[in-house]
C-alpha positions in Angstrom: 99.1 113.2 109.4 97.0 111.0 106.4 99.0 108.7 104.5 98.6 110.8 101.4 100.1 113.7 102.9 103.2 111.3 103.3 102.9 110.1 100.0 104.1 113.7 98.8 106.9 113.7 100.9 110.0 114.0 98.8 113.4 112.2 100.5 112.1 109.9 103.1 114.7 107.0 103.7 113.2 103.7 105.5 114.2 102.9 109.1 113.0 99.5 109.7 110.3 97.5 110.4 108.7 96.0 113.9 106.1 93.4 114.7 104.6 94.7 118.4 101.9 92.0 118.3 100.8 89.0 116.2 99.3 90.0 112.8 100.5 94.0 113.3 103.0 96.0 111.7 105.1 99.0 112.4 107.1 100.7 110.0 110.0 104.2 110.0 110.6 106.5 108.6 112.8 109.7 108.2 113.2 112.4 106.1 117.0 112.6 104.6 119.1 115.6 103.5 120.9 115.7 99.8 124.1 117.1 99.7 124.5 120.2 97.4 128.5 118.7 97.0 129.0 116.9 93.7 131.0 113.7 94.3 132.2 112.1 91.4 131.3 108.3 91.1 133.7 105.8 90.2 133.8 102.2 89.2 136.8 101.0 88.5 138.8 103.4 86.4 135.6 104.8 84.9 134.3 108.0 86.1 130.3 107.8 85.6 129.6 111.2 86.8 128.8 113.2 89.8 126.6 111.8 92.2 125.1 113.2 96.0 125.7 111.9 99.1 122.2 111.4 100.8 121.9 110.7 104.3 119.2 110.9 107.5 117.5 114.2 108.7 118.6 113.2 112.3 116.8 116.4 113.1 113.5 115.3 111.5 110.9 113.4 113.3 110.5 109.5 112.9 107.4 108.8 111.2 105.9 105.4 112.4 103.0 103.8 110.3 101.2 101.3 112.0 98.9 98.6 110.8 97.0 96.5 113.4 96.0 93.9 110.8 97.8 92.6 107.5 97.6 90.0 105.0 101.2 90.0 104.1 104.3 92.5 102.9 107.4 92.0 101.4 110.8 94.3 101.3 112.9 95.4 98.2 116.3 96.5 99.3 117.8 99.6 97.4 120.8 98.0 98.1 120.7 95.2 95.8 119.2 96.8 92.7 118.2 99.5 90.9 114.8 100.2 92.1 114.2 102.4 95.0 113.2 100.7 98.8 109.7 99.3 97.6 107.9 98.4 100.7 104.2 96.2 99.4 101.9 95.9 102.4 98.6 93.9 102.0 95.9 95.5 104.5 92.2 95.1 104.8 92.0 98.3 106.9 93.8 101.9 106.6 97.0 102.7 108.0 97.5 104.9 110.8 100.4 107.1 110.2 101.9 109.2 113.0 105.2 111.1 114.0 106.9 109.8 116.9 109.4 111.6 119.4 112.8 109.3 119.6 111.6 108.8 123.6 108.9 107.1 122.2 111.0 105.1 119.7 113.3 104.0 122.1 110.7 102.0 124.2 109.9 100.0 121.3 
């Protein structure tokens, strides 16, 4: 897989992140699944409309990017804004992207 063929993936919901040697990087992924059930959201009293429940494709596979070298990256939590999960990686070479069997994941 190239790394702009996951670029055009819609719904892809970040895993977590691994170091497997000094100055290398390893990042998942997996694709998630959007309800088609309306669920009103509610803060406080106030209804602000429907929203969908998204959660992980646990049929889909994990995609793993790896970077052998990197300058630096920071993480953006969805969690605690309004932005979506923003991931910045500095690397002076291309990423190798693959998908991985959960076998494989689990000896990580």
């Amino acid at each position: 897989m190239e790394y702009k063929e996951l670029m055009e993936y819609k719904g892809i919901f970040f895993l977590g992140l691994i170091e497997p040697a000094e100055n290398s990087l390893r990042l998942f992924f997996r694709r998630s699944i959007t309800s088609s059930t309306p669920e009103p959201i509610l803060i406080g009293d106030n209804n602000i409309g429907d929203g969908y429940a998204v959660t992980i494709d646990e049929k889909s596979p994990v995609i793993q990017i790896d970077f052998n070298s990197y300058v630096g990256y920071s993480v953006l939590n969805e969690s605690f804004t309004v932005w979506d999960d923003i991931v910045n990686i500095v690397s002076t070479e291309k990423p190798v992207v693959m998908e991985v069997s959960r076998e494989k994941l689990r000896k990580c």
